[in-house]
C-alpha beads as a LAMMPS data file, in Angstrom:
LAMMPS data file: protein, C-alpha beads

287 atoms
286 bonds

1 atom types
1 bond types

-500.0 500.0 xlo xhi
-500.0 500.0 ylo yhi
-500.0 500.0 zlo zhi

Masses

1 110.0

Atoms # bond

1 1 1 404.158 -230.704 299.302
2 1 1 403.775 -231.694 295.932
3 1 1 406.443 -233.799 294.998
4 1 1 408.969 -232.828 291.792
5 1 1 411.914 -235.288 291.810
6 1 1 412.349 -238.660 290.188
7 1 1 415.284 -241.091 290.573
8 1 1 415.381 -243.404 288.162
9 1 1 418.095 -246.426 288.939
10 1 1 420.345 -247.702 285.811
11 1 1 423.295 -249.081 287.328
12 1 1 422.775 -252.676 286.836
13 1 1 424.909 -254.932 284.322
14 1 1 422.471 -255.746 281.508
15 1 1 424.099 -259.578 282.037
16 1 1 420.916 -261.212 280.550
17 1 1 421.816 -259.580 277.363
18 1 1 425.289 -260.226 277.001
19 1 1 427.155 -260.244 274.512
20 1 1 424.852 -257.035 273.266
21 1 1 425.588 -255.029 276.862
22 1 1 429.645 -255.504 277.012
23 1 1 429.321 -252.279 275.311
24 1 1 425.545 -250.886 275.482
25 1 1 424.367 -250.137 278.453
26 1 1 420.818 -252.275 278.686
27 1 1 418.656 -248.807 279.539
28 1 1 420.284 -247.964 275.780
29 1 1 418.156 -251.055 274.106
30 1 1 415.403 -249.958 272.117
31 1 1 411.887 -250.381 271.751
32 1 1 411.357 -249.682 268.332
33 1 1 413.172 -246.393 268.069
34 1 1 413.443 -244.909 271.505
35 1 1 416.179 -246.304 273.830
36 1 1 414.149 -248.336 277.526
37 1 1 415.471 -245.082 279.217
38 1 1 413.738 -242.681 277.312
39 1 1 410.599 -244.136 277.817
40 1 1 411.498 -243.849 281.216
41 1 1 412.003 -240.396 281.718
42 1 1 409.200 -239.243 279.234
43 1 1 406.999 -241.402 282.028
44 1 1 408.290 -239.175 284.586
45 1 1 408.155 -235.282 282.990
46 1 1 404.385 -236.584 281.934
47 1 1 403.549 -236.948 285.619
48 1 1 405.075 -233.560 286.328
49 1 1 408.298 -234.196 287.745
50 1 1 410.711 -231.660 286.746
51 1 1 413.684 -232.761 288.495
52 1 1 415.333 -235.749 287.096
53 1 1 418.132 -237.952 289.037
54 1 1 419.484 -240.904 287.061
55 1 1 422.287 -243.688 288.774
56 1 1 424.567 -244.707 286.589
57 1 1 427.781 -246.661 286.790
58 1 1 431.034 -247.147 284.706
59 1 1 430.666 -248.011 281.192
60 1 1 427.293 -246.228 280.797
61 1 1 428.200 -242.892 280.058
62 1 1 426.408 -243.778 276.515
63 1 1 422.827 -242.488 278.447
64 1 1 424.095 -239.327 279.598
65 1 1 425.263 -238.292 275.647
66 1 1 421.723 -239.759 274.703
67 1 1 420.347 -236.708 276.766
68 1 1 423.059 -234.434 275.907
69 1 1 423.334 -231.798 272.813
70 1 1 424.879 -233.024 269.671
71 1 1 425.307 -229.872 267.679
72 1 1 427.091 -231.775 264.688
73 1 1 424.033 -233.986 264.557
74 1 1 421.747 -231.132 264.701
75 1 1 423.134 -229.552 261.898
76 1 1 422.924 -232.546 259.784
77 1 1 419.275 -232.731 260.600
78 1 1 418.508 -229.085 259.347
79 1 1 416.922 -230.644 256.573
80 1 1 414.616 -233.642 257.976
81 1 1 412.622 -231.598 260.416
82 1 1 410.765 -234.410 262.050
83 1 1 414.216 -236.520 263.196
84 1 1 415.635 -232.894 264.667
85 1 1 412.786 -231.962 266.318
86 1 1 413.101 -235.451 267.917
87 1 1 416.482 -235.193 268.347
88 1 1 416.189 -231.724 270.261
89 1 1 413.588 -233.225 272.273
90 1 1 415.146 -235.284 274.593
91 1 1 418.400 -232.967 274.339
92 1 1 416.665 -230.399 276.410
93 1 1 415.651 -232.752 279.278
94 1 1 417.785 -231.507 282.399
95 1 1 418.959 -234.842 283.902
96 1 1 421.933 -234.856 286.784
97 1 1 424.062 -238.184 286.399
98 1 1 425.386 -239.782 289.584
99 1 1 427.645 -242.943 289.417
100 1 1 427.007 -245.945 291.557
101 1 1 430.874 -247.036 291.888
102 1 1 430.646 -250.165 293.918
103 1 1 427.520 -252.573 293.297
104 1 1 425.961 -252.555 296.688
105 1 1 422.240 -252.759 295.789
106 1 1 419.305 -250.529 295.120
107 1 1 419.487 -248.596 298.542
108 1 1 422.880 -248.153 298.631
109 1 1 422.259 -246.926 295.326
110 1 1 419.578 -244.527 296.578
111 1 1 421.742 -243.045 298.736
112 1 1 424.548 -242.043 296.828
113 1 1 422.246 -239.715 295.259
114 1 1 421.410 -237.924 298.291
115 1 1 423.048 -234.985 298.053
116 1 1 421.104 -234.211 294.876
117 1 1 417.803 -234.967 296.264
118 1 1 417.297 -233.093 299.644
119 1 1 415.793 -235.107 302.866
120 1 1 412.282 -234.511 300.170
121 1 1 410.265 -236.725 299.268
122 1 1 410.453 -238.659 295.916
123 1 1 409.460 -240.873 293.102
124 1 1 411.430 -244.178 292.782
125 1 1 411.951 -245.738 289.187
126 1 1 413.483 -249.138 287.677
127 1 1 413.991 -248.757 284.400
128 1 1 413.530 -252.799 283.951
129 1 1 409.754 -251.733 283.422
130 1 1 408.387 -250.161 280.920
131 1 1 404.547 -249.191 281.808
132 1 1 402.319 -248.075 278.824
133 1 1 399.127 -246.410 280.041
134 1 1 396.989 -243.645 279.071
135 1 1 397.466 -241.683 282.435
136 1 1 401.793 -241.826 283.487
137 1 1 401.845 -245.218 285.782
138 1 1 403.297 -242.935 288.511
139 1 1 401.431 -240.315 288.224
140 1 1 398.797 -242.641 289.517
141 1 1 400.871 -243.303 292.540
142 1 1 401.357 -240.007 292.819
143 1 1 397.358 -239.261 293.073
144 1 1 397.332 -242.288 295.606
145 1 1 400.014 -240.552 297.403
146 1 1 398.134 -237.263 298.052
147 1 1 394.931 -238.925 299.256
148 1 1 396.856 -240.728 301.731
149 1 1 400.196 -239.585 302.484
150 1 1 403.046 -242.258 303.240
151 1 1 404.637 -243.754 300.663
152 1 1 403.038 -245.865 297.606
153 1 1 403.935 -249.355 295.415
154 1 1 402.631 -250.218 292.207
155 1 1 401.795 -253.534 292.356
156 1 1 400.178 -255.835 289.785
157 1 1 398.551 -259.410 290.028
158 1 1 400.553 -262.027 288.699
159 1 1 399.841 -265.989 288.361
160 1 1 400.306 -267.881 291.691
161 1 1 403.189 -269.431 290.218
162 1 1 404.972 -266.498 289.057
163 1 1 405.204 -264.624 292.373
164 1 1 408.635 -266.567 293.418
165 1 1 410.240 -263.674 291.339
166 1 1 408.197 -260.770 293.029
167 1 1 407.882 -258.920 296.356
168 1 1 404.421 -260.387 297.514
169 1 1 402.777 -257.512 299.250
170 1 1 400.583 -259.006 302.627
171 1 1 398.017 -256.236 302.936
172 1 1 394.753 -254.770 303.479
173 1 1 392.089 -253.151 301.445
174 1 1 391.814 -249.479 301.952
175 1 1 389.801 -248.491 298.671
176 1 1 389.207 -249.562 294.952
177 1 1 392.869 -251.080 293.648
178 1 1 394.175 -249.513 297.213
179 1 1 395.821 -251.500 300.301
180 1 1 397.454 -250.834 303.534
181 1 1 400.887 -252.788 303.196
182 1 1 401.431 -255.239 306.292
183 1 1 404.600 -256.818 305.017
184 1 1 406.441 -257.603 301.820
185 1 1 407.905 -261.255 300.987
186 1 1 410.645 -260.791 299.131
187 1 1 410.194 -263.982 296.099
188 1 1 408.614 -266.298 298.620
189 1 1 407.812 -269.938 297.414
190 1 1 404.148 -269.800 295.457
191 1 1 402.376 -271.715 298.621
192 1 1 403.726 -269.532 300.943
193 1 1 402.884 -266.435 299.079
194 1 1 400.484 -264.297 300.951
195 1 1 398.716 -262.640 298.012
196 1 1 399.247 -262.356 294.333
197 1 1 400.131 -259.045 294.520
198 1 1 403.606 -258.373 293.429
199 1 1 405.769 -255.284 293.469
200 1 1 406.904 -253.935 290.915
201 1 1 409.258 -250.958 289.697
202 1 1 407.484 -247.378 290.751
203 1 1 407.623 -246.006 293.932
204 1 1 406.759 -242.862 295.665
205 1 1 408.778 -242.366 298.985
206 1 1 407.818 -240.380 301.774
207 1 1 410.979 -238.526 303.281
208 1 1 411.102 -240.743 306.370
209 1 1 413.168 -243.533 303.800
210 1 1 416.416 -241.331 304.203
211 1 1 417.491 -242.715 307.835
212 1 1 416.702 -245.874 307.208
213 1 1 418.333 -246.444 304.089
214 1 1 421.206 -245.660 305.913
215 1 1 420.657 -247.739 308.081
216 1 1 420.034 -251.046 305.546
217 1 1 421.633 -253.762 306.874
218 1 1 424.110 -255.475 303.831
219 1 1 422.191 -258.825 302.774
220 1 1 423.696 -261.651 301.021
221 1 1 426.764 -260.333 298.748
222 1 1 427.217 -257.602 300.883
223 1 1 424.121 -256.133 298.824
224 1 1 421.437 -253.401 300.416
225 1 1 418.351 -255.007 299.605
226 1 1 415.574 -251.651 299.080
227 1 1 413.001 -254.357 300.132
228 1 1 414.692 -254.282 303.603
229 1 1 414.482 -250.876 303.557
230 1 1 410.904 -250.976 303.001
231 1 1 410.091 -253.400 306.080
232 1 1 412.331 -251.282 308.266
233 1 1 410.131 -248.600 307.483
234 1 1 407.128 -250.269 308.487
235 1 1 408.124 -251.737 311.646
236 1 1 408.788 -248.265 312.585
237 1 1 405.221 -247.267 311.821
238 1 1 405.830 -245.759 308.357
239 1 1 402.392 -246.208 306.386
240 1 1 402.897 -248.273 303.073
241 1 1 400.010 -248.586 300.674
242 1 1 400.122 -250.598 297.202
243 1 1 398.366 -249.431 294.319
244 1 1 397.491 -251.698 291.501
245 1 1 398.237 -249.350 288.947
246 1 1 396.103 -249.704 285.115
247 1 1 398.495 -250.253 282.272
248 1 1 400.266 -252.521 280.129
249 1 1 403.919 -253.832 281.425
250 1 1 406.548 -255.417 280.340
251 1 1 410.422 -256.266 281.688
252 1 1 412.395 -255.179 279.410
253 1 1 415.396 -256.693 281.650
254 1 1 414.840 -260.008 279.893
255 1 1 415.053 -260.493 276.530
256 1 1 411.525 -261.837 275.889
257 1 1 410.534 -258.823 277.353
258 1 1 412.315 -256.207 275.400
259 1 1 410.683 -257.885 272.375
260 1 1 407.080 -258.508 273.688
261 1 1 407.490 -254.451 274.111
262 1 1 408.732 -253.963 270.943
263 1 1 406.061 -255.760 269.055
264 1 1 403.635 -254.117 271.180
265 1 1 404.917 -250.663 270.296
266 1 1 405.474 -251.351 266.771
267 1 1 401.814 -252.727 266.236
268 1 1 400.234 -249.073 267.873
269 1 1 402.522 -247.094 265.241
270 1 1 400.295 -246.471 262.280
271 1 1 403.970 -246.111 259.842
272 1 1 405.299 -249.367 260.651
273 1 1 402.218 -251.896 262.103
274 1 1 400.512 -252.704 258.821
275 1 1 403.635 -254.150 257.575
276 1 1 405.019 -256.057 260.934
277 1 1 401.091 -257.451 261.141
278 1 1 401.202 -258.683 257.723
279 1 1 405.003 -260.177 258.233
280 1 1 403.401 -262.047 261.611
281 1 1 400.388 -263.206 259.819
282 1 1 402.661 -264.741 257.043
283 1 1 404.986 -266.634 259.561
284 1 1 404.843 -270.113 259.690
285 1 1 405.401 -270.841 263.288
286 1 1 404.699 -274.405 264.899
287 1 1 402.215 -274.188 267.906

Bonds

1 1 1 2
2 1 2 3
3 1 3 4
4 1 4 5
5 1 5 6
6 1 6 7
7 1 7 8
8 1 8 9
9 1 9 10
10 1 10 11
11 1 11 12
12 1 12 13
13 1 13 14
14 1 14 15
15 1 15 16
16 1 16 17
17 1 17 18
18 1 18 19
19 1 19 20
20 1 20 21
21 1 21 22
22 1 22 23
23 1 23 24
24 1 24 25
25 1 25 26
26 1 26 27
27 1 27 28
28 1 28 29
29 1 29 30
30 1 30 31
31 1 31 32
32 1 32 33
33 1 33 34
34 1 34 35
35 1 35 36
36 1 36 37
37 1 37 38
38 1 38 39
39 1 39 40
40 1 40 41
41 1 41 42
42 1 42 43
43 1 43 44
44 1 44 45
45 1 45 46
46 1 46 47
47 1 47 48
48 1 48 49
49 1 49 50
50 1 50 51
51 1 51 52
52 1 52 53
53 1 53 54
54 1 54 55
55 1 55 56
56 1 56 57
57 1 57 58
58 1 58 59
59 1 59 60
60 1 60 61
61 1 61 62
62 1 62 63
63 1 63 64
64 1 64 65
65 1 65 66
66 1 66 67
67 1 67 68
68 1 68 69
69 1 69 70
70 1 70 71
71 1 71 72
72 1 72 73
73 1 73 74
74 1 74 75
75 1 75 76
76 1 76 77
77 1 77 78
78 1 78 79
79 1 79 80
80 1 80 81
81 1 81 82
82 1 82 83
83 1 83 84
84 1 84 85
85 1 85 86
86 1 86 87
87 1 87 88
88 1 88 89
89 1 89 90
90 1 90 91
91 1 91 92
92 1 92 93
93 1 93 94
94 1 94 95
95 1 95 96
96 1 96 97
97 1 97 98
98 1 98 99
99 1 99 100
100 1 100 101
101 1 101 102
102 1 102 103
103 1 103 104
104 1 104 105
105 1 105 106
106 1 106 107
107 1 107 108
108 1 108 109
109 1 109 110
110 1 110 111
111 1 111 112
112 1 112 113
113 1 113 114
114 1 114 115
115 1 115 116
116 1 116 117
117 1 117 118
118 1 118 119
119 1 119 120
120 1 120 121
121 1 121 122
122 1 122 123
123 1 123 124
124 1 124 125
125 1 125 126
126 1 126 127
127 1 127 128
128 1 128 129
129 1 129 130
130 1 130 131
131 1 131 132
132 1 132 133
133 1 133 134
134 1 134 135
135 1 135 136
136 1 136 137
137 1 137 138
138 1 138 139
139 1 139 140
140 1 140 141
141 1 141 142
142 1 142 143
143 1 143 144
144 1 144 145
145 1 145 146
146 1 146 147
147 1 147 148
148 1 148 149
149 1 149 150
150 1 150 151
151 1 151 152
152 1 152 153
153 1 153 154
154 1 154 155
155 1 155 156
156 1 156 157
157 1 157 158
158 1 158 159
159 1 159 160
160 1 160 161
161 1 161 162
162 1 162 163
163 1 163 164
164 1 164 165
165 1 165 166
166 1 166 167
167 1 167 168
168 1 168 169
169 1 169 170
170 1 170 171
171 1 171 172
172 1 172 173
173 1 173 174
174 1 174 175
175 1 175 176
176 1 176 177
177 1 177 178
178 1 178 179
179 1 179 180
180 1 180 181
181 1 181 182
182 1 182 183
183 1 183 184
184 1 184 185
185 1 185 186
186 1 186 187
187 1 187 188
188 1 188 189
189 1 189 190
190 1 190 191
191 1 191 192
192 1 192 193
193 1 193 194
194 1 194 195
195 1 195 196
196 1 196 197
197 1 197 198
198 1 198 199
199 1 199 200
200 1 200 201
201 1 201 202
202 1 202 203
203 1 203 204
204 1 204 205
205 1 205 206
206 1 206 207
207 1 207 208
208 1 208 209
209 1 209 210
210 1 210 211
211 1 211 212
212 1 212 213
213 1 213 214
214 1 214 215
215 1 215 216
216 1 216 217
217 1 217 218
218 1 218 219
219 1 219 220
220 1 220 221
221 1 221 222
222 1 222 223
223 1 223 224
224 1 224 225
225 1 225 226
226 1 226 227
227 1 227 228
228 1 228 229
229 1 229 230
230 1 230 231
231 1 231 232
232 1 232 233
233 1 233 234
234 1 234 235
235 1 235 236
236 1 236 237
237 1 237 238
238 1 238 239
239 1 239 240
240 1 240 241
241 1 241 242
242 1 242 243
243 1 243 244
244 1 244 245
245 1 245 246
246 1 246 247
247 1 247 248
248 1 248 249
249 1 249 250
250 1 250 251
251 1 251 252
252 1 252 253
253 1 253 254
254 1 254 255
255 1 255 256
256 1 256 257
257 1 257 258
258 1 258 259
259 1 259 260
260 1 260 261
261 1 261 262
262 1 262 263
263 1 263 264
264 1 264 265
265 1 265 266
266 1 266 267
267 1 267 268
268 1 268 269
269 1 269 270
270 1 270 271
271 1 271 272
272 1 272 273
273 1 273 274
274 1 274 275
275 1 275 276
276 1 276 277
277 1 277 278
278 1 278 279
279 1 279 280
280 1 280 281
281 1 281 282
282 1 282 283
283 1 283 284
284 1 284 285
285 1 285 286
286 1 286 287
């Protein structure tokens, strides 16, 4: 069954870039030009997925008018082709909004966009990462996916002593940049860590995820933890497999990431990295 819908999760508070996300939702920060989001959901029609789910929550009704028509602004673009083709672009994605209205966690967030997404199964996105590659980052999954059924992680390796703020994936090697997921250790202290494989924000779920998320036990806050999920789903024989995807990515949740990505972008655009290199080359920064 070749899989068509994407949930992408953008309910979260932005608080690490407060006092900038009181009003703008943190999916609306740019990189360069183009809000986190966007980047987002061009990821996801790239890889084929037609069907686009997005979790919101109050105060972030500023992504659904990014997607929306603006026939005012249209019109005032009649005459600078290049911004309204742009413009109409991302306009003509068909995205269905659903609001997460009490902050329970990821899989309680998962759930409460059930209704649009079937008992099917799906691809998983959090918008905190931004993955620049040359084929979509879940599209790879996706490949992994239909070799071997179950569901899928992207995973990358990260220094031993920067796994205390990842899922460390105990596995198994199944094929090149492919493993059989034992267990996952949700930020575990870097000597107890049982790889250097951490999780990060793609996921392709098989449909057997929609009783268990139900099912989530609340954690600490009263939060459903989607890593719980995850190990429920294995204890119950669910096959896991990582895949250590190839690309370049950043977390744009922080604020050093947002501009590591930005620089990044800006330096691959041929209109605007001559002058950024030659403004970086001319800084005078301490080492």
């Amino acid at each position: 069954m070749r899989i068509r819908k994407a949930l992408i999760l953008a309910a979260g508070y932005g608080t690490r870039f407060l006092p900038a996300t009181k009003a703008v939702p943190k999916e609306m920060l740019p990189i360069v030009d183009r809000p986190v989001i966007q980047y987002i959901v061009e990821e996801a029609l790239a890889a084929g997925l037609d069907q686009i789910i997005i979790v919101t929550a109050m105060a972030k009704r500023a992504i659904e008018d990014h997607f929306d028509r603006n026939p005012d602004l249209e019109a005032a673009l009649e005459k600078k082709p290049d911004y309204l083709q742009e413009v109409q672009r991302i306009s003509g994605v068909e995205i269905a909004f659903v609001r997460q209205k009490e902050m329970k966690g990821q899989s309680h967030a998962i759930l409460g966009a059930r209704r649009f997404m079937g008992d099917e199964p799906f691809a998983l996105f959090y918008p905190d990462d931004v993955i620049f590659s040359d084929k979509p980052a879940i599209g790879q999954l996706l490949d992994v996916q239909e070799r071997h059924g179950g569901s899928v992680i992207a995973v990358q390796r990260v220094p031993q002593q920067e796994i205390v703020h990842y899922g460390a994936i105990d596995a198994e090697p199944v094929e090149d940049r492919v493993w059989r997921v034992r267990r996952i250790v949700e930020k575990p202290p870097a000597d107890e860590a049982p790889s250097n494989l951490g999780s990060v924000g793609r996921f392709v779920l098989s449909a057997d995820i929609w009783p268990l998320l139900e099912k989530t036990p609340p954690s600490i806050g009263g939060e459903m933890f989607f890593t719980d999920t995850m190990t429920m789903l294995m204890e119950k024989g669910g096959e896991v497999f990582a895949y250590e995807y190839e690309g370049e990515r950043f977390d744009t949740g922080r604020p050093i990431g947002l501009l590591k990505a930005s620089i990044y972008t800006a330096l691959r655009r041929p209109d605007i990295a001559p002058e950024l290199a030659e403004f970086l080359r001319a800084l005078n920064v301490p080492a």
